[in-house]
PyMOL Python script that loads the backbone (N, CA, C, O; Angstrom):
from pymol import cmd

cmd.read_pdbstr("""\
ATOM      1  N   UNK A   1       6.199 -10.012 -13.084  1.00  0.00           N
ATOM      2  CA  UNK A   1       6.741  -8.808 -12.488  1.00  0.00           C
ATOM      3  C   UNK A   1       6.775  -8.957 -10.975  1.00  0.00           C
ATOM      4  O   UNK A   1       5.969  -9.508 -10.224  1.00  0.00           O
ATOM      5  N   UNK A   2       7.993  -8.281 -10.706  1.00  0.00           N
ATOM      6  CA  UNK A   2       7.774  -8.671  -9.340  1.00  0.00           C
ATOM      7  C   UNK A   2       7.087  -7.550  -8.692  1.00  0.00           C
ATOM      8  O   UNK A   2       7.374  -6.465  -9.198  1.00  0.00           O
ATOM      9  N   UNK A   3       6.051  -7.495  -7.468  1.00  0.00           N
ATOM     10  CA  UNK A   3       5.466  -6.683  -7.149  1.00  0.00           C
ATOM     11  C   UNK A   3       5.930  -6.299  -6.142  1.00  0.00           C
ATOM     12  O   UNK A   3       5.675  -5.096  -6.084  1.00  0.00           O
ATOM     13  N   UNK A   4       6.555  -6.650  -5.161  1.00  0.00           N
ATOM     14  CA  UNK A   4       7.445  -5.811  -3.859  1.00  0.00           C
ATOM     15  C   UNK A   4       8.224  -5.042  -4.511  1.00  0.00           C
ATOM     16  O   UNK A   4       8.583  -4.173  -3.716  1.00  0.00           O
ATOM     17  N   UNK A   5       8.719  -4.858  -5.570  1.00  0.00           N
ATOM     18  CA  UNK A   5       9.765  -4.000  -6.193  1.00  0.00           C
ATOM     19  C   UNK A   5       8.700  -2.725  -6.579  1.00  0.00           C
ATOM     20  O   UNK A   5       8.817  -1.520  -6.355  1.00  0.00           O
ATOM     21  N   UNK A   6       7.618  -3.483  -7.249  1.00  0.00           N
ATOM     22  CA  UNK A   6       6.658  -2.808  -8.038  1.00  0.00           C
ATOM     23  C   UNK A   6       6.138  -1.446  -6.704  1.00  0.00           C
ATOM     24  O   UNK A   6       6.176  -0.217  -6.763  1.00  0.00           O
ATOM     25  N   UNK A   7       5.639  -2.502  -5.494  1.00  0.00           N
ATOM     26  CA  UNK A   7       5.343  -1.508  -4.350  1.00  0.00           C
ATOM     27  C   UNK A   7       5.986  -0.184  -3.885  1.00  0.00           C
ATOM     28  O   UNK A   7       5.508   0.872  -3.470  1.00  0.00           O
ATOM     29  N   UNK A   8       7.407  -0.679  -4.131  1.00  0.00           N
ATOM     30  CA  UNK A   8       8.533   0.598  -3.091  1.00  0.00           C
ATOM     31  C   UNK A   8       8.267   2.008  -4.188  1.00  0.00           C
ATOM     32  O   UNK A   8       7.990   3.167  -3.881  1.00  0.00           O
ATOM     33  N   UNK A   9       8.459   1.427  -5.468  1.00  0.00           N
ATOM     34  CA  UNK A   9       7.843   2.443  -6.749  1.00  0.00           C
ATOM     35  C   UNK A   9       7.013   3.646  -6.050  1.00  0.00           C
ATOM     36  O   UNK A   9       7.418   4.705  -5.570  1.00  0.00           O
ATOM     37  N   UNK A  10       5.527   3.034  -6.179  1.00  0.00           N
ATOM     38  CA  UNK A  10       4.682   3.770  -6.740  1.00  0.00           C
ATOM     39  C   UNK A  10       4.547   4.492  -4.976  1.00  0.00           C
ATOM     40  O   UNK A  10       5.134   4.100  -3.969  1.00  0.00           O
ATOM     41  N   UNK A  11       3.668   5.516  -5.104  1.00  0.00           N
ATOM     42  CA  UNK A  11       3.049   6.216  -4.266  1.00  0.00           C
ATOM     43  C   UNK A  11       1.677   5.534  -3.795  1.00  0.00           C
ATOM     44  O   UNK A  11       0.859   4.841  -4.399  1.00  0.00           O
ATOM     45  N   UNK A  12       1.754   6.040  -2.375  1.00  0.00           N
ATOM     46  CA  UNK A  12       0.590   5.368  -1.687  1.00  0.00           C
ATOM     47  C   UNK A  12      -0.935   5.376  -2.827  1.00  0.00           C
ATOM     48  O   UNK A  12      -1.697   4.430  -3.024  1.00  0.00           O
ATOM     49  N   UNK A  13      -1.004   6.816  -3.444  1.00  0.00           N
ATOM     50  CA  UNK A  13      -2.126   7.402  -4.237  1.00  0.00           C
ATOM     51  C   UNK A  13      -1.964   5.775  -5.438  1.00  0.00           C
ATOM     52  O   UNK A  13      -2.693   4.821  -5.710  1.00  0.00           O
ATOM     53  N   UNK A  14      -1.018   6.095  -5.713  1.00  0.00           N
ATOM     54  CA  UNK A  14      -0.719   4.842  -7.286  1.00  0.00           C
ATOM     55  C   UNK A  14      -1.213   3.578  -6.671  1.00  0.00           C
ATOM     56  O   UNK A  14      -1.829   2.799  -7.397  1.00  0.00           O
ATOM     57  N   UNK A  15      -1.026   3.297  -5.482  1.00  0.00           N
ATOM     58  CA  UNK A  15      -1.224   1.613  -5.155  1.00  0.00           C
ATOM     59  C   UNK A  15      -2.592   1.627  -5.268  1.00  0.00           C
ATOM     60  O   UNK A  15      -3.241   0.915  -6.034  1.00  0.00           O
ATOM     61  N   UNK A  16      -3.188   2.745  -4.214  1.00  0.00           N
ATOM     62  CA  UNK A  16      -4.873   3.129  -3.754  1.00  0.00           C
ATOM     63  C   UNK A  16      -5.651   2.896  -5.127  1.00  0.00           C
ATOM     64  O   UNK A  16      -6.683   2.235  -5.243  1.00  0.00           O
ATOM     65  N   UNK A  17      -5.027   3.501  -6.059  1.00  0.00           N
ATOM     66  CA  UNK A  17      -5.862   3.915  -7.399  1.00  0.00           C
ATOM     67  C   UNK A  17      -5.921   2.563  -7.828  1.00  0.00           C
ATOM     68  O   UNK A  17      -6.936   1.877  -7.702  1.00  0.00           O
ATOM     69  N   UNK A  18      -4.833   2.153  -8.345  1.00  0.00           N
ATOM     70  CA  UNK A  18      -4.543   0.816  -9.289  1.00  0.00           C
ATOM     71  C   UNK A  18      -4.950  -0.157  -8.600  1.00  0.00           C
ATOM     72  O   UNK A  18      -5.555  -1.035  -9.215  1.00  0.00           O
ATOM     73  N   UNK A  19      -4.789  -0.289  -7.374  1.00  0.00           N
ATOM     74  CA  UNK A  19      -5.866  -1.694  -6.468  1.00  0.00           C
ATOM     75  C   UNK A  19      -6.646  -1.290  -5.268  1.00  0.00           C
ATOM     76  O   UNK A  19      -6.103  -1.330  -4.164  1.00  0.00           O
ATOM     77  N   UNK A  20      -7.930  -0.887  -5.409  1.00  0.00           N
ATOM     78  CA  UNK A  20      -8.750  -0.195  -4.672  1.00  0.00           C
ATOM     79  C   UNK A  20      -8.961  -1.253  -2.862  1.00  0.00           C
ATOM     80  O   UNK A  20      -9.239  -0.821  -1.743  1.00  0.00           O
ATOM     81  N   UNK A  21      -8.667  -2.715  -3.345  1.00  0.00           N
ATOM     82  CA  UNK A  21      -9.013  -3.260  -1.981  1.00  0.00           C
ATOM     83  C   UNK A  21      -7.651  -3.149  -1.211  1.00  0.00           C
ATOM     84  O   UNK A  21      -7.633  -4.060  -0.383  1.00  0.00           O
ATOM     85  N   UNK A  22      -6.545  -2.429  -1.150  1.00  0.00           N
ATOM     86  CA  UNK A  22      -5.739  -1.887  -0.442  1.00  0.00           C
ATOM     87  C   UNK A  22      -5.847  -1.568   0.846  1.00  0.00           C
ATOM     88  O   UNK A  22      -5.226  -1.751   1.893  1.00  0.00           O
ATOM     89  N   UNK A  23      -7.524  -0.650   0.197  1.00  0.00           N
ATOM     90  CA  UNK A  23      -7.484   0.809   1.446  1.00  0.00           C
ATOM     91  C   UNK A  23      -7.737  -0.258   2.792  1.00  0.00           C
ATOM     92  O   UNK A  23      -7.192   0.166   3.811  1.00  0.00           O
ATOM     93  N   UNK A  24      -8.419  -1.474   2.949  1.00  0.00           N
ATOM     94  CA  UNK A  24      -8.416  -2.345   4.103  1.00  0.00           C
ATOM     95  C   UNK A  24      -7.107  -2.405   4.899  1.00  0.00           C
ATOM     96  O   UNK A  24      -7.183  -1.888   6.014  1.00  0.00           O
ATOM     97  N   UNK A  25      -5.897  -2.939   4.549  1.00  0.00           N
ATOM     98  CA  UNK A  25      -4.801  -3.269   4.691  1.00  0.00           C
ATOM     99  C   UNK A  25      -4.134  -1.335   5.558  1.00  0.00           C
ATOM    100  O   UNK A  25      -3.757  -1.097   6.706  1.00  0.00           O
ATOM    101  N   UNK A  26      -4.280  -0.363   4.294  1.00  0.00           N
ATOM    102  CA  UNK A  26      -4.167   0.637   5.008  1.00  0.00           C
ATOM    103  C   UNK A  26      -4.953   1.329   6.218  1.00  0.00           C
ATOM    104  O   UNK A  26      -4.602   2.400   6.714  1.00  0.00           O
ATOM    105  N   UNK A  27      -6.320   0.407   6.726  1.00  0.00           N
ATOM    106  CA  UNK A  27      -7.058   1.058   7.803  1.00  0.00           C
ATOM    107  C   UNK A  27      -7.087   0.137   8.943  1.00  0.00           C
ATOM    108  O   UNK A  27      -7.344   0.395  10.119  1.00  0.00           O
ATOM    109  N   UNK A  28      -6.730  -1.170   8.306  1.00  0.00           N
ATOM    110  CA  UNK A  28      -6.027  -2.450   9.530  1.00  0.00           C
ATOM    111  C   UNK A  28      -4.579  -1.797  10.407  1.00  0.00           C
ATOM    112  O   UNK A  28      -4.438  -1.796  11.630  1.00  0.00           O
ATOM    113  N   UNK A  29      -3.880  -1.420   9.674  1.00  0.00           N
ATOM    114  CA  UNK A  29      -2.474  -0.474  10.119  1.00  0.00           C
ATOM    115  C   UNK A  29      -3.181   0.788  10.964  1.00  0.00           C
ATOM    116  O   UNK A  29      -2.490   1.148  11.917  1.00  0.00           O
ATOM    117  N   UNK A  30      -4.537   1.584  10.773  1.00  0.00           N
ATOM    118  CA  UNK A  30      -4.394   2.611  11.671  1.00  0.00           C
ATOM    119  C   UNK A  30      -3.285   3.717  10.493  1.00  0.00           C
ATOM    120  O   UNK A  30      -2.244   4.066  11.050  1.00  0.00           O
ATOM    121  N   UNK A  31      -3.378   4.009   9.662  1.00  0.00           N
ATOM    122  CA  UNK A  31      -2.802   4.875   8.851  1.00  0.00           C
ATOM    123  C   UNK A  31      -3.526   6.063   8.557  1.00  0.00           C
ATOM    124  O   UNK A  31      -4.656   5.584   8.653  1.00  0.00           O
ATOM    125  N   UNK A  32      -3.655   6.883   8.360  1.00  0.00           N
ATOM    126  CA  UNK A  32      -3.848   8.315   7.640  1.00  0.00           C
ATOM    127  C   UNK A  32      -3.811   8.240   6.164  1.00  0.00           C
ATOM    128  O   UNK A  32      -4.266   9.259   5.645  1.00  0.00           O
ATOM    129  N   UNK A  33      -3.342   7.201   5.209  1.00  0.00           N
ATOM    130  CA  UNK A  33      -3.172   7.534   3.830  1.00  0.00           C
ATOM    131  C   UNK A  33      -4.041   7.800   3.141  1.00  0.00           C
ATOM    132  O   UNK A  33      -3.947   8.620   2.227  1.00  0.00           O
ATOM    133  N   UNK A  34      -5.686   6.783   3.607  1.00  0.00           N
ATOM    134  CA  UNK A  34      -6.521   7.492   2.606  1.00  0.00           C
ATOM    135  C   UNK A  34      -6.894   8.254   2.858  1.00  0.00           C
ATOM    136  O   UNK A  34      -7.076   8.578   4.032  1.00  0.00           O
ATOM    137  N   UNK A  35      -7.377   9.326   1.261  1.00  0.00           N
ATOM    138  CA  UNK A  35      -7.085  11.212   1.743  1.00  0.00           C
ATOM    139  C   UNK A  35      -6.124  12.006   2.046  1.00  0.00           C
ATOM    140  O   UNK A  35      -6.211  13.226   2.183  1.00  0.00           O
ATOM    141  N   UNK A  36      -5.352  11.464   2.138  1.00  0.00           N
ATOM    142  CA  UNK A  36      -4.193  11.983   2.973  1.00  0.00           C
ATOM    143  C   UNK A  36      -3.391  13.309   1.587  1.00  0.00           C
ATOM    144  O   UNK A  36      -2.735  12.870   0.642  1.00  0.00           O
ATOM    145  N   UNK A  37      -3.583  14.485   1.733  1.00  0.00           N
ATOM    146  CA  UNK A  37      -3.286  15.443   0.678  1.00  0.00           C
ATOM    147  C   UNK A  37      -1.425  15.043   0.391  1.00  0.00           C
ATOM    148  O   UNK A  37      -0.873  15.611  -0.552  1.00  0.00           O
ATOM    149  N   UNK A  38      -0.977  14.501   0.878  1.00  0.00           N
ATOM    150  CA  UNK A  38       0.478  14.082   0.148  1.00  0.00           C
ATOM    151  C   UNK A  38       0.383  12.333  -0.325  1.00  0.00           C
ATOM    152  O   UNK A  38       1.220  11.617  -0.875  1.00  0.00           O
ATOM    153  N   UNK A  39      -0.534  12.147  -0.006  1.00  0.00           N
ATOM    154  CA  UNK A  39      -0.456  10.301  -0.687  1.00  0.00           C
ATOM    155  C   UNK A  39      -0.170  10.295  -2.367  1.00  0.00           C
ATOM    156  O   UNK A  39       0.397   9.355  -2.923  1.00  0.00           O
ATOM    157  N   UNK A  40      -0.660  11.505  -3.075  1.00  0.00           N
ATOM    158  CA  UNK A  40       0.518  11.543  -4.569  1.00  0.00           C
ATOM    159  C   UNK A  40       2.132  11.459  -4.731  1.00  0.00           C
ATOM    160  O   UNK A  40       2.834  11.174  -5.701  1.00  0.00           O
ATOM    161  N   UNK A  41       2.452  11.837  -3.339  1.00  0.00           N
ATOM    162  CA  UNK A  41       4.003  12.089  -3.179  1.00  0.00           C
ATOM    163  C   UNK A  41       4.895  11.181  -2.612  1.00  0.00           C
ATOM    164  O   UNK A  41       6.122  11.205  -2.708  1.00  0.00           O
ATOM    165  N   UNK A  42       4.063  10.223  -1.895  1.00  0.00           N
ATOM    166  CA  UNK A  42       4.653   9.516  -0.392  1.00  0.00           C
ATOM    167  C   UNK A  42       4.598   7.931  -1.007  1.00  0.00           C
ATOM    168  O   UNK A  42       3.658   7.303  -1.496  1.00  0.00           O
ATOM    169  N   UNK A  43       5.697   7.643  -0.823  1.00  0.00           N
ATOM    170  CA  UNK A  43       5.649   6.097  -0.883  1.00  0.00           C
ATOM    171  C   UNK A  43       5.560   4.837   0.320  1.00  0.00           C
ATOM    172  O   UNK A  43       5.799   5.024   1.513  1.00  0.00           O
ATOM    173  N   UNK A  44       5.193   3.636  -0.242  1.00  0.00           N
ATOM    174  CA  UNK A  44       5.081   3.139   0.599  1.00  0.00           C
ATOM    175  C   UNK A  44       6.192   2.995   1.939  1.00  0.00           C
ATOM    176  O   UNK A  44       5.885   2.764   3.109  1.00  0.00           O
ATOM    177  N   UNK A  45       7.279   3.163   1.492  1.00  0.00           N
ATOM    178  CA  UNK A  45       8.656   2.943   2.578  1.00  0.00           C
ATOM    179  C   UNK A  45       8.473   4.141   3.246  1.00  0.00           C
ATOM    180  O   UNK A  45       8.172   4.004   4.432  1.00  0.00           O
ATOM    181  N   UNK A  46       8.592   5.592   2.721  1.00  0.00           N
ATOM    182  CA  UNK A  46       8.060   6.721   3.276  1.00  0.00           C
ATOM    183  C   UNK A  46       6.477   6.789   4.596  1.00  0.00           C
ATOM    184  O   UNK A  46       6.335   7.324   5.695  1.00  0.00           O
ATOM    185  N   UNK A  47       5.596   5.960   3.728  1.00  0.00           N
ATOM    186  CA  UNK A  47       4.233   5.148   5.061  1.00  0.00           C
ATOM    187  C   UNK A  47       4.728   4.650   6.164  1.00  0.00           C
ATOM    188  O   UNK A  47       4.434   4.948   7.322  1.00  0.00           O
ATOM    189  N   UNK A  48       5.600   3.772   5.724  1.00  0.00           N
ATOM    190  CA  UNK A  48       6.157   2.694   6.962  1.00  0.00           C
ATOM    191  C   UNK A  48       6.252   3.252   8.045  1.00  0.00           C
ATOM    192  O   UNK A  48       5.573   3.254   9.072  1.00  0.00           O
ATOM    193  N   UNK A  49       7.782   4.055   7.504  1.00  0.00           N
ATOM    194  CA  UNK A  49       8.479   5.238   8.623  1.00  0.00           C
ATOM    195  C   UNK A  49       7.462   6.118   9.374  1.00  0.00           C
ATOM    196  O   UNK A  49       7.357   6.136  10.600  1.00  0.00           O
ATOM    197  N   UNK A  50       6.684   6.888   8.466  1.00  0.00           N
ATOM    198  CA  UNK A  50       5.796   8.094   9.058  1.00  0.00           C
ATOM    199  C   UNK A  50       4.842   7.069  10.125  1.00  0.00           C
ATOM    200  O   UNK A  50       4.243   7.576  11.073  1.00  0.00           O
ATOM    201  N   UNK A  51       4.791   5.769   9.882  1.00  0.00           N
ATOM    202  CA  UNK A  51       4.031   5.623  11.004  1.00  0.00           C
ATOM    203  C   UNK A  51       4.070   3.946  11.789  1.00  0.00           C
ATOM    204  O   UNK A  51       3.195   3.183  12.201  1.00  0.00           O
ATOM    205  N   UNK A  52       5.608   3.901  11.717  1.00  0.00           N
ATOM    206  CA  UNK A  52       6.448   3.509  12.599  1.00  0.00           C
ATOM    207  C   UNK A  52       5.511   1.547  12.011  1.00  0.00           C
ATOM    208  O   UNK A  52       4.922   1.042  12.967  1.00  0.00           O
ATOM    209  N   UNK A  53       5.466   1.010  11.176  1.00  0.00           N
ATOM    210  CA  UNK A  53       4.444   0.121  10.922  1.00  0.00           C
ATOM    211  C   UNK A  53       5.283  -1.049  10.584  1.00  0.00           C
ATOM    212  O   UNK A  53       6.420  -0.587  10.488  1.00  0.00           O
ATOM    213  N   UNK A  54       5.326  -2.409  10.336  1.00  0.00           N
ATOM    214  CA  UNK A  54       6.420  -3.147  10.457  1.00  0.00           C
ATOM    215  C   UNK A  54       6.060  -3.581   9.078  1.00  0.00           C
ATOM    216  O   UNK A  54       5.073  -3.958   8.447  1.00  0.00           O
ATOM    217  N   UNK A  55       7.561  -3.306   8.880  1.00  0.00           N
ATOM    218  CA  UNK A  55       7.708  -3.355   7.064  1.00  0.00           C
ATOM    219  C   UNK A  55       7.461  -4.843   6.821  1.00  0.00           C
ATOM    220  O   UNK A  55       6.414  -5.082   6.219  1.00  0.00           O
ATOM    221  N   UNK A  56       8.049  -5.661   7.092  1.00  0.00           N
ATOM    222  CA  UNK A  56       7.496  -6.831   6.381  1.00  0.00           C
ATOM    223  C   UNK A  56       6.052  -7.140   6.202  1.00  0.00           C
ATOM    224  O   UNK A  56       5.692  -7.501   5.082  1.00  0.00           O
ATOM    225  N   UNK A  57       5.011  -7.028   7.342  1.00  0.00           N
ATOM    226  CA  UNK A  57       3.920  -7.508   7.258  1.00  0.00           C
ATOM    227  C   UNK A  57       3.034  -7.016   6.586  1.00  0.00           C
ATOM    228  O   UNK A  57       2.115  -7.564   5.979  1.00  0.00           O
ATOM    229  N   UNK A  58       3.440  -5.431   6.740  1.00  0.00           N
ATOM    230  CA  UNK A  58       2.772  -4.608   5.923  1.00  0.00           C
ATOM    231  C   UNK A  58       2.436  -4.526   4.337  1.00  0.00           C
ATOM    232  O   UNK A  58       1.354  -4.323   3.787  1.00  0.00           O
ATOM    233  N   UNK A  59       3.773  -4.762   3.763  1.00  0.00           N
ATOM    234  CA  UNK A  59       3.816  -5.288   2.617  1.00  0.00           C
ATOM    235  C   UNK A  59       3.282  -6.201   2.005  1.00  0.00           C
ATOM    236  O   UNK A  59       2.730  -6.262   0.907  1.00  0.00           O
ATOM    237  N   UNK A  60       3.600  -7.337   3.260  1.00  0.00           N
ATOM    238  CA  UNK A  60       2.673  -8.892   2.864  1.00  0.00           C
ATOM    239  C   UNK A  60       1.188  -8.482   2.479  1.00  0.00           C
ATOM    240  O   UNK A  60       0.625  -8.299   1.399  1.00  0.00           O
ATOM    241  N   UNK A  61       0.893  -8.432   3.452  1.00  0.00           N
ATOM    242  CA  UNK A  61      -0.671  -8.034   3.716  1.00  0.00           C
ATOM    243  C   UNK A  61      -0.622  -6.974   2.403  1.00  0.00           C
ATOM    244  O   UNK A  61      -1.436  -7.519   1.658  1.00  0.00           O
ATOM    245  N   UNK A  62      -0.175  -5.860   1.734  1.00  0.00           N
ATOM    246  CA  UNK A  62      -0.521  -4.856   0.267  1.00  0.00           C
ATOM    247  C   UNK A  62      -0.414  -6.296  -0.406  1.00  0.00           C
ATOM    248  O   UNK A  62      -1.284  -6.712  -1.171  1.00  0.00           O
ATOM    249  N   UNK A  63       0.552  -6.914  -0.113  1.00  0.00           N
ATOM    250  CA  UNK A  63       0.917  -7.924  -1.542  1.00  0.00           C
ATOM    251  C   UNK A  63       0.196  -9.136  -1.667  1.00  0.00           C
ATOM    252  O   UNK A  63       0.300  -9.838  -2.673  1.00  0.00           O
ATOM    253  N   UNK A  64      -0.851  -9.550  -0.279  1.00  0.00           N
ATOM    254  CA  UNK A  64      -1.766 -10.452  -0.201  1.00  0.00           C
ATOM    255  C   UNK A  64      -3.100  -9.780  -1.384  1.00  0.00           C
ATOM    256  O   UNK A  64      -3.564 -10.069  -2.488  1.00  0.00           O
ATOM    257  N   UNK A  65      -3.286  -8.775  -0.343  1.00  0.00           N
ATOM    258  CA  UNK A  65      -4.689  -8.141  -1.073  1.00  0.00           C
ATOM    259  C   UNK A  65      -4.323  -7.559  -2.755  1.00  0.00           C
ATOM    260  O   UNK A  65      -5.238  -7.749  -3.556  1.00  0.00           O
ATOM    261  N   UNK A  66      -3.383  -7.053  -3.158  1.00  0.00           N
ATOM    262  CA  UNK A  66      -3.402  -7.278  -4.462  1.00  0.00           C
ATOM    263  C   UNK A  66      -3.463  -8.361  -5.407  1.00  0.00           C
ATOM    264  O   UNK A  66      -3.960  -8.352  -6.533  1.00  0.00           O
ATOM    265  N   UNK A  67      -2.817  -9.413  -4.714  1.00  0.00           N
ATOM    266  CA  UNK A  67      -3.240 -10.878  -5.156  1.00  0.00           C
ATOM    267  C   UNK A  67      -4.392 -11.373  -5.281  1.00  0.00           C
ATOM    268  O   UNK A  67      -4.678 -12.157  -6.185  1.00  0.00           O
ATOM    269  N   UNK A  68      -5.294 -10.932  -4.285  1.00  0.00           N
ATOM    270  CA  UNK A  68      -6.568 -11.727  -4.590  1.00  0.00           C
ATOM    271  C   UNK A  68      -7.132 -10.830  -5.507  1.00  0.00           C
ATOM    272  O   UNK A  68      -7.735 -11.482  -6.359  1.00  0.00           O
ATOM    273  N   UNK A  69      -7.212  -9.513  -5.731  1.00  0.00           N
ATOM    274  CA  UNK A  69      -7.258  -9.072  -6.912  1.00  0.00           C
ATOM    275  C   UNK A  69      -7.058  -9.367  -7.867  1.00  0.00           C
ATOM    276  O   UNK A  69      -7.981  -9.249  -8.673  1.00  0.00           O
ATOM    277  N   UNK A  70      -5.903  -9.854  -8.287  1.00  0.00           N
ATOM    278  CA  UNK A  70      -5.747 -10.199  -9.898  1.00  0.00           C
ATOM    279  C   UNK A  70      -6.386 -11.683  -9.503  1.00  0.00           C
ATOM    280  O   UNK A  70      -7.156 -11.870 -10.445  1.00  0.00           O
ATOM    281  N   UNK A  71      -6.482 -12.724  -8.719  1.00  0.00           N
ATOM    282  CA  UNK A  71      -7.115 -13.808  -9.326  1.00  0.00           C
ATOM    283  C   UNK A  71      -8.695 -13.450  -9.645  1.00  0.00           C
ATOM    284  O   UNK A  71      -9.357 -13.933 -10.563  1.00  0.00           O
ATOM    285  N   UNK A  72      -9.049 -12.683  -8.865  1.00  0.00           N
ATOM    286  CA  UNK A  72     -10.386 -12.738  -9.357  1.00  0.00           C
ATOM    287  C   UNK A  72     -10.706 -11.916 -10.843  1.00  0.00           C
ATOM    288  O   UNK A  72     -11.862 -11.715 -11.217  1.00  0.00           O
ATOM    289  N   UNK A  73      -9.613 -11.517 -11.554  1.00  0.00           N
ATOM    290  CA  UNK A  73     -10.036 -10.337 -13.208  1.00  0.00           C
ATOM    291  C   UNK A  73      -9.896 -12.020 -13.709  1.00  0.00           C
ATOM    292  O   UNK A  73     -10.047 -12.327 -14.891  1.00  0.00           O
TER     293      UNK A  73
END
""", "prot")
cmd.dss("prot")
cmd.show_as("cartoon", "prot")
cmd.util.cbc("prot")
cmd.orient("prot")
């Protein structure tokens, strides 16, 4: 599956939940998402924008740290 596709999907809350070592990546950026009372609603492209964050790296870096996630299950 591809997971950059998988990313634009889900909501910040869905990524947070389903891969908990995220929230790093989101506090390296300087973000607001965790906690954030609309992170059920807001997607990652919606993150970007709200806080001006550079889409490629950003992604990398969600799509790094979910990676080392699944190697280690």
């Amino acid at each position: 599956m591809n997971k950059e596709i998988l990313l634009e999907e889900l909501t910040v809350e869905e990524i947070l939940s389903r891969w908990p070592q995220t929230v790093s990546v989101f506090n390296h950026y300087s973000s607001s998402c965790i906690g954030c009372a609309i992170a059920p609603f807001c997607t990652i492209s919606d993150a970007i924008t709200a806080y001006g964050l550079p889409e490629r790296e950003f992604t990398a870096d969600l799509q790094a740290a979910i990676a080392s996630a699944d190697k280690e299950e």
